[in-house]
Structures are given as structure tokens and as C-alpha cells.
N, C-alpha and C positions, 0 to 999 in steps of 0.2 A: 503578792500582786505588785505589777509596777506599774507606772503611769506614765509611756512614751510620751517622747516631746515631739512635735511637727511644728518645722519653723516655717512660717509662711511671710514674705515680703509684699508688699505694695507700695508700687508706683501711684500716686494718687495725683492724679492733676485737674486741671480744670482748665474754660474758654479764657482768653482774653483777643479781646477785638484793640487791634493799633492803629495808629494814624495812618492809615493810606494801606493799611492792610491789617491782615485776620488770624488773631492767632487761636487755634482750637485743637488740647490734646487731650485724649481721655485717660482712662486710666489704666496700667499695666498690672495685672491681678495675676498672684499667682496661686492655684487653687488648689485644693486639697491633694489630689495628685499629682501635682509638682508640674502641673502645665503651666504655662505663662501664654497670658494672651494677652498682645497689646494693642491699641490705635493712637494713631499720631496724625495731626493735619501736618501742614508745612510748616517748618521750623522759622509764622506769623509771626523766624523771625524778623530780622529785617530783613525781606527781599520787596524788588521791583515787580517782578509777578507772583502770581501763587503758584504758578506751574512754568516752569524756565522752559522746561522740555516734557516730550510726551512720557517722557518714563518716572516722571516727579505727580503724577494722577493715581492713578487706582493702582496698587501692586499688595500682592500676596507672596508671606513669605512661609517657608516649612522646611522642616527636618533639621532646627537647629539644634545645639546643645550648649548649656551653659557649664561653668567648672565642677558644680554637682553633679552633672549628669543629667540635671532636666532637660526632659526637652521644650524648647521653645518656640510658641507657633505667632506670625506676626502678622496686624492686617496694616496696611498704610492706608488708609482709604481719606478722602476730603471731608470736610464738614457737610449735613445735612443739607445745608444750602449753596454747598461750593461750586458742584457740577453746573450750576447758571453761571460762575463767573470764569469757569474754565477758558480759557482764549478760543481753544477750537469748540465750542460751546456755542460761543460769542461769534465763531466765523458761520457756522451753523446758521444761526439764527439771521444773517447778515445775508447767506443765500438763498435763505429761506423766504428772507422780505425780495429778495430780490426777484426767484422766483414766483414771486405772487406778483410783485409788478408787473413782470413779463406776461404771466397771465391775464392781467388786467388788459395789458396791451395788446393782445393778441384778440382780447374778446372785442376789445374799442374795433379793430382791422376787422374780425368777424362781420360785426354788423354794417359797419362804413361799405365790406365789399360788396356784403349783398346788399344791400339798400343799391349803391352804383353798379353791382349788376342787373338788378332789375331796369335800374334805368336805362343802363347801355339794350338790352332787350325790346324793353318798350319802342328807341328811337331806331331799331335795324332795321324795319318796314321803311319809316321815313328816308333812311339812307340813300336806300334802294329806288327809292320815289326819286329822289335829290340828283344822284350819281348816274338815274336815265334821263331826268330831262337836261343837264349837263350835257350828255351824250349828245343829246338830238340840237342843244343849243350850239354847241361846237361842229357842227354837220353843216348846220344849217341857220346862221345864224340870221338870215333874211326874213327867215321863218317865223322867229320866234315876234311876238306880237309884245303891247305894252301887257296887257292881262294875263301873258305866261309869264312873262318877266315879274310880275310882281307876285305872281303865285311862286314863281322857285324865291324871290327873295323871302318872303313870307316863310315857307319850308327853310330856306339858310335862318332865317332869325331860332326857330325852336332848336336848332341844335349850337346854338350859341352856346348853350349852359352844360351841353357836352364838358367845355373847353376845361371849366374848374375841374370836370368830374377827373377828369385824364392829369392834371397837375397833381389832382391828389393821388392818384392811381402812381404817378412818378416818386411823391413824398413816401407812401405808404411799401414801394420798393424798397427804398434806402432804409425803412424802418427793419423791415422781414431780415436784411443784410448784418444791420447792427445788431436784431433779437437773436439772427443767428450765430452771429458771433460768441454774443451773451453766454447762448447756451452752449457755446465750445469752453467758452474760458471756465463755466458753471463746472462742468462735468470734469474738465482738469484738479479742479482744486477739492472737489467730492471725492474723488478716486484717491487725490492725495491726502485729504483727512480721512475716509474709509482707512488707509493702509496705518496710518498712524494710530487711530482709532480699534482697531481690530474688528471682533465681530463683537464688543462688549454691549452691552444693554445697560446704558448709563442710571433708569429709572429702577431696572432690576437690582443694578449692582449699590443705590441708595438703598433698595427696600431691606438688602440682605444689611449695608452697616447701622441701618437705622436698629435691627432685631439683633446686633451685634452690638451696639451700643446698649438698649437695654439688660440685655444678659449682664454686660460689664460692667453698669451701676445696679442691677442686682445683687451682683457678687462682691462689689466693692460697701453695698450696704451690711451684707451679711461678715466680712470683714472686720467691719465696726474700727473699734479705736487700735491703736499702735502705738508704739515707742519713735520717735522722729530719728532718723538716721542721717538726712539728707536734704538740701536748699536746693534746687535747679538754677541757674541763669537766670537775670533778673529780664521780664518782660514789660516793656515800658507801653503804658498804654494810652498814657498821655502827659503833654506838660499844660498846667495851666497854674492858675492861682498866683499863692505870695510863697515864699518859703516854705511855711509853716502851715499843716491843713492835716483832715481827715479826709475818709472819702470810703467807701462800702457798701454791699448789698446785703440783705437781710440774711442770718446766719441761721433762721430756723422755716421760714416761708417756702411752698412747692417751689419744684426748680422752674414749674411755667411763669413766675414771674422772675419780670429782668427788670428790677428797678436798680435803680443805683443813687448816691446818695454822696453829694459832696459838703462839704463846710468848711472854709477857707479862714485858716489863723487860727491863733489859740488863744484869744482872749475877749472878752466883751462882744463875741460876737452872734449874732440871733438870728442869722441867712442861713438858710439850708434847701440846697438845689434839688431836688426831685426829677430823676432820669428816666424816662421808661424803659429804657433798653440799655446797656453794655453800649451798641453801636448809636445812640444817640448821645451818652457821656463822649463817649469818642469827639462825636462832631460838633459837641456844644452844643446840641439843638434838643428842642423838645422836652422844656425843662419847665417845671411847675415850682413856685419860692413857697416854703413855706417860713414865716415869721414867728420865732420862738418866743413867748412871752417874758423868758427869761432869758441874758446871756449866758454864754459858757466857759469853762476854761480847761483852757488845755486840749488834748488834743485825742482823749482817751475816750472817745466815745462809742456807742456800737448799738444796730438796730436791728432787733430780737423781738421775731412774730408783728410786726408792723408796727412796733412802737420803738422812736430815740431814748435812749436812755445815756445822760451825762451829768457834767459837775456843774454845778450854778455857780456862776462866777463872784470869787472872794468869798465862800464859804464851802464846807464839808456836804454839801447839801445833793442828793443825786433825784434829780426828776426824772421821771417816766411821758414822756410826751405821747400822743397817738396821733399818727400820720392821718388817718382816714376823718375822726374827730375834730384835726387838730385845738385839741385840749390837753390840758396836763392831764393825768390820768392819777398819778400819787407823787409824792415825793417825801425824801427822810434821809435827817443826817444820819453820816456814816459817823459813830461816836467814836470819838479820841482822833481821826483821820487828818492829817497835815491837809493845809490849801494855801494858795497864793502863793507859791514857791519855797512853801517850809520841805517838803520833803519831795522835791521832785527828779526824772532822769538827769544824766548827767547834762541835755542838751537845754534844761530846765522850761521857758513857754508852759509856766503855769501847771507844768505834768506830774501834778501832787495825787490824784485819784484816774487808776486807768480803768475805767469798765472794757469786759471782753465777755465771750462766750463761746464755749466750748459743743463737745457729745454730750456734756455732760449738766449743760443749763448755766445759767448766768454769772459773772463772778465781775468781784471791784478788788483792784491789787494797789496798795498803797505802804501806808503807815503811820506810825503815831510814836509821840514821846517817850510814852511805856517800852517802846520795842525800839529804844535807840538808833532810829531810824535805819530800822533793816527792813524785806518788804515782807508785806503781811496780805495774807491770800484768804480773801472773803466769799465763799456762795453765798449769794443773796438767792431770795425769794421774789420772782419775777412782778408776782402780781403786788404783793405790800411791799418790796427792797426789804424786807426784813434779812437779819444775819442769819443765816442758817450754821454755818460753822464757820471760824477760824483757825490760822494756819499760820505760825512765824517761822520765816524761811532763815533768818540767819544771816542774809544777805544782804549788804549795804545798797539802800536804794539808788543812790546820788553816786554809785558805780558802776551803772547798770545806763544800757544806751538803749533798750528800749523792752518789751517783754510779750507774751503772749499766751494763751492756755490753748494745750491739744489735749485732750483724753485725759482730762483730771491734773496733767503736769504743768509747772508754767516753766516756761522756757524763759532764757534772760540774755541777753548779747550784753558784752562786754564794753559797749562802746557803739556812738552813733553815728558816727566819723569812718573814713576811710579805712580797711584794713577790722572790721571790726567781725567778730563770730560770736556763735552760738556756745556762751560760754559754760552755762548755770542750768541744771534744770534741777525741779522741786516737787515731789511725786506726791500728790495729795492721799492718793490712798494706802502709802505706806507710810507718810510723813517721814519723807527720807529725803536725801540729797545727791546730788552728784554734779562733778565738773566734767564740759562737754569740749567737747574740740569739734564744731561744726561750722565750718568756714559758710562763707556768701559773699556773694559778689554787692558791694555798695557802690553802685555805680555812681552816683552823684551825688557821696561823698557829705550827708549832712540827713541822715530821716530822723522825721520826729512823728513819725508812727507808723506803729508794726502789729496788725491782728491780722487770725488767724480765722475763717470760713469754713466752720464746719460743715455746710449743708455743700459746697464745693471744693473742700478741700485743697486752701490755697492761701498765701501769707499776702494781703494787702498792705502796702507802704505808701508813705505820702515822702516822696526823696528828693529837698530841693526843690520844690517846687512841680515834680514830676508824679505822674502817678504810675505805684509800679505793684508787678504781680511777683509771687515766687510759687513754684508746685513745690511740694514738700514728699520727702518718702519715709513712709511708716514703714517700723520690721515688727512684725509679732509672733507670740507666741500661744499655739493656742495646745490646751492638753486632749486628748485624747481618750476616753477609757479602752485597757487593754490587758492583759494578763504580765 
């Protein structure tokens, strides 16, 4: 009997919203039979529009092949809510108000005409009356007595109010002139968005990526964990704060919540920003404080099922905070664990205990005297922090620029500086080692923290003061039973 291998790859990415624009890519999954199917928003990344031109919208791609031989099927499709900010979207809607104006105006002209043509109706007898004794006054003007004379002025007075009706009758011309214009220039610019447009059905063509989207975090759940291969471009999604910060969404909570979670510095500090959205961290808005009873330190913190869990400042000590409560919920030293800058990253800010979380539930990466300050890898027990197992990596802490756990391993950069990669990793469930060569881009050149989002699958930095996203790519291996 043998036991074929099938090597399957994942693309795993996730949303980031940027300043003054949107960045959103799913994930590219390749599945049991060697198909690959991908979505990608616009490359939220730095550009001026989300759509430059009409062919950077909705596009399908097919009958590729990759150096296997797979073949590769592509969707490009916008985000969920992209199609409203489409430009011709927006032109749309723009002729849209415009033709409701027009109609509005046309109905105001409806009733103005008939209300004044009733009245032009009413005074055509009196006309008639007006323009024969006129006749007979002009004939015969000897004729004419004081009591006719003052009967036609009398008839001249009631069509006095004629005189507005016909000024507006003038006004109400020049209007019909410009609406018709309106609707010359309307139907230009509709026939030229129709042609750019095609015959696509923008709400149909959402409903298909929206069930193409779930498909693809189906199959990316069923996927599960991976070996990391791969760092994407760093995506910046915002600059704020001091140098030195955290910032995160909840790595085990449904995806329908979009909170986000800032803390600015690494030291004595008890401010923690509460975001409802991705897109309101973005704009700074919409943000609820919550006051820690305790300060923190360092910069290693991370919020798992709705509760903060970090280091109490100036000791080994890790509280459990509940957001919704706001109460402690428990807390317990981590025994023998360096604090206050005994065993911290090389970029030091207090980074003596990093809590993170994985697929695989909660863990504190630190160290202690015993283990000659190499790092040591603790699952904790979410609800007591109890130790559930440990783990010495071998690995000098204070040479290590920042760290992170994917799938039971913890990965270690080299350095938190410029020029720095994914040097170390430490496989928890073979309790083995290995050195890595996985480059990334440090764009601003100083982060002093680096976790990893299981539930989105995506490496949060806090760099200089910036806050930045990285998609990561898992390779795995899954067996097969087979003769």
C-alpha cells in the first residue's frame, strides 16, 4: 500500500480599507483537482480611482495553465460594495437625479399649462366680446357713448391678468428648450456608458461574486493550516499614533464583526480605541475608549473571542480584560518569564512577553533565566491562562525583531529594521527547527509588532508609526488514502 502525496497551495489574503481608498483580496485556493480559483479587488493599492478605466471592473479570465499543468480559472470581480463607487456607477446615478429633476419639471410645466390653458379658454368668449366692440369703436367712433366706453374698459381690465399668463407662457418656452437639450446631452452620455458598460447586470454580476466568494472561504476553511511560503507587499492602511503601538481585530469572533482595536505605545499605557469597522479605523471616527484598570507593556498584545489579553506593566503578570464587561475577567503570572526589558525583541519597548493566536488557540512567546534567554513557546489555557504546554526554541530572544504563530509554528524575523526577513521557524508539533529565507518588504523601516489573524488570514504590523497589513501564502500538504 502507498500513500500518494497531493500538494495543494493557498493564496490566503484578506480586506484592508486605505486612506482615500479600498483595499480587498480574497483568497486564491487551489483544490483538490488542481483548479485554482482566484478574486482580486484593485491593487487598494495605491491608486487615484478604483477603476482608471472600464476594463479594471468586472473581468473573467479562463483556460490558463500554470508550470504543472493546472489549469487556472480567474475571477477579477470588485468588492461587495464596490459597484456603488464605480465612477460610471456614480455617472449613473448623477443622470439618474437628473432625470428625476427633469421630471419633476416637466410635471411643474404639466399643471402651470393646463391651469393657463384653462384660463386662456375661459377669457376667448370675452376676446371676442373685446375685439367687436373695438371693431364697431373704430368704425364709428361718434357712436360710441360714455356707458359703452366704460363697459369695453371694464372687459380691457379682466384680460389684464391675461398679460402674466403669456410672460409665463414665454418663460415656460425657454424652459421646454433647455429640458430638451437636457435630454439630448442625457441620451449622449447613456449610449456612451451603455457601450462601455456592455449588456452586464451589475446586481447579477454581485450576486454571482458574492456565492463565489463564499465557495472560496469555504474551501479556504476546509484547507485549514499550512506551512507559510510567502509575505505579499506591505499594504498600509493607515498612519497614526507614536512610533510604537499595537492595533488588531479579534482573531477568533464571526467575520460579521469588524471591530478593530488600537493601543498607542508600549508602556504604562491604559487607552484602548474600539473601531466598529476597518473603514472607520481608517477615518478615525466612530471610536468608543475603553480604560484599562491596569497599564500595559509592551506591545505583544492580542484580542481572542472578545476579550484583550496582555502584560501588566513591570511585571510577568497576563490579564484577561472583557471588552463587552469591561472587567478583568482573570489574570496569572506567567512563572519564571523575563519583564521590564530583561528579555525583550531586538527593538526592546518593554517586548519581554508577546501573546498571539493562532488555528490552533492562544499562546505567550517569551523567556526566562532557566532557558538562557532563548524564546520559549507557551499554549496557554484561554479561560484560566493556565500553561498548558511548553516549548524551547533554542533561539536567542534579543536576536529576533519580531515573531508570530501560524498553524502551531512560530515564525521569527531576523531583525526589525530595514532589510529584515522571515528568518526562524519552530514547529510546535514536531518540536523541530528550521531556518527560513522569506523576504518582506519593511517599508518604514522600524515595526515593533507583528501578529498573525487567523480568522483572516493576514500579518498585522504597527511600522513607525504606520499601520500595515501583509497577505501571507500557506503551501500544504494533505495525504490522501490510495493503493
Amino acid at each position: 500500500m502507498s500513500v500518494p502525496m497531493l500538494k495543494i497551495g493557498a493564496v490566503l489574503s484578506t480586506m484592508a480599507m486605505v486612506t482615500n481608498w479600498m483595499s480587498q483580496t480574497l483568497p486564491s485556493l487551489v483544490g483538490l483537482n488542481g483548479t485554482t480559483i482566484s478574486r482580486g479587488g484593485t491593487s487598494e493599492r495605491i491608486v487615484s480611482a478604483l477603476y482608471p478605466s472600464p476594463e479594471e471592473g468586472w473581468q473573467i479570465y479562463s483556460s490558463a495553465q500554470d508550470a504543472d499543468g493546472k489549469c487556472i480559472c480567474t475571477v477579477v470581480a470588485p468588492a461587495q460594495n464596490m459597484c456603488s463607487r464605480d465612477p460610471r456607477s456614480r455617472q449613473l446615478r448623477q443622470l439618474m437625479e437628473k432625470v428625476q429633476n427633469i421630471s419633476q419639471s416637466m410635471e411643474v410645466l404639466d399643471l402651470r399649462t393646463y391651469r393657463d390653458l384653462q384660463y386662456m379658454r375661459n377669457t376667448e368668449t370675452l376676446m371676442k366680446v373685446v375685439d367687436e366692440k373695438l371693431k364697431v369703436a373704430s368704425e364709428n367712433h361718434r357712436g360710441m357713448n360714455p356707458r359703452g366706453f366704460q363697459e369695453l374698459k371694464d372687459k380691457v381690465s379682466q384680460l389684464l391678468p391675461l398679460l402674466p399668463v403669456l410672460e409665463q407662457y414665454k418663460a415656460d418656452t425657454k424652459m421646454i428648450l433647455r429640458l430638451r437639450e437636457e435630454v439630448r446631452n442625457l441620451s449622449v452620455v447613456l449610449m456612451t456608458i451603455q457601450e462601455e458598460m456592455g449588456a452586464y447586470d451589475y446586481e447579477e454580476l454581485r450576486q454571482r461574486v458574492l456565492l463565489l466568494e463564499t465557495r472560496l472561504h469555504s474551501c479556504m476553511q476546509k484547507l485549514g493550516c499550512g506551512k507559510l511560503t510567502g509575505v505579499s507587499n506591505p499594504i498600509t492602511v493607515r498612519a497614526s499614533g507614536s512610533r510604537f503601538g499595537s492595533w488588531m481585530t479579534d482573531t477568533m469572533i464571526p467575520s460579521s464583526d469588524n471591530r478593530v482595536w488600537s493601543m498607542d505605545g508600549y508602556f504604562k499605557g491604559r487607552r484602548v480605541l474600539e473601531y466598529r469597522t476597518m473603514n472607520d479605523f481608517v477615518k478615525g471616527q466612530n471610536f468608543v475608549q475603553h480604560l484599562l484598570p491596569h497599564p500595559w507593556a509592551g506591545t505583544g498584545h492580542v484580542v481572542y473571542n472578545g476579550s484583550l489579553y496582555y502584560n501588566k506593566y513591570q511585571s510577568n503578570i497576563i490579564i484577561k480584560y472583557h471588552f463587552r464587561s469591561r472587567s478583568v475577567l482573570v489574570q496569572r503570572s506567567l512563572s519564571g518569564a523575563g519583564y521590564n526589558n530583561t528579555f525583550p525583541y531586538s527593538w526592546g519597548g518593554s517586548s519581554d512577553i508577546d501573546l498571539m493566536a493562532d488555528e490552533n488557540g492562544l499562546w505567550a512567546v517569551y523567556t526566562t533565566i532557566p532557558n538562557a534567554g532563548n524564546i520559549v513557546i507557551s499554549r496557554l489555557e484561554p479561560q484560566s491562562l493556565e500553561v498548558l504546554q511548553t516549548w524551547d526554541t533554542g533561539f536567542p530572544k534579543r536576536s529576533a525583531g519580531e515573531s508570530f504563530m501560524i498553524c502551531g509554528t512560530l515564525y521569527v524575523t531576523n531583525s526589525h529594521l530595514a532589510g529584515a526577513k522571515i528568518y526562524f521557524a519552530y514547529y510546535t508539533n514536531t518540536s523541530t527547527y528550521e531556518y527560513t529565507d522569506i523576504p518582506f518588504h519593511n517599508q518604514y523601516s522600524h515595526i515593533s509588532m507583528m501578529d498573525y489573524n487567523p480568522r483572516e488570514r493576514v500579518l498585522y504590523t504597527w511600522n513607525n508609526g504606520h499601520q500595515v497589513l501583509y497577505n501571507v501564502t500557506l503551501f500544504q500538504v494533505i495525504k490522501t488514502s490510495g493503493d
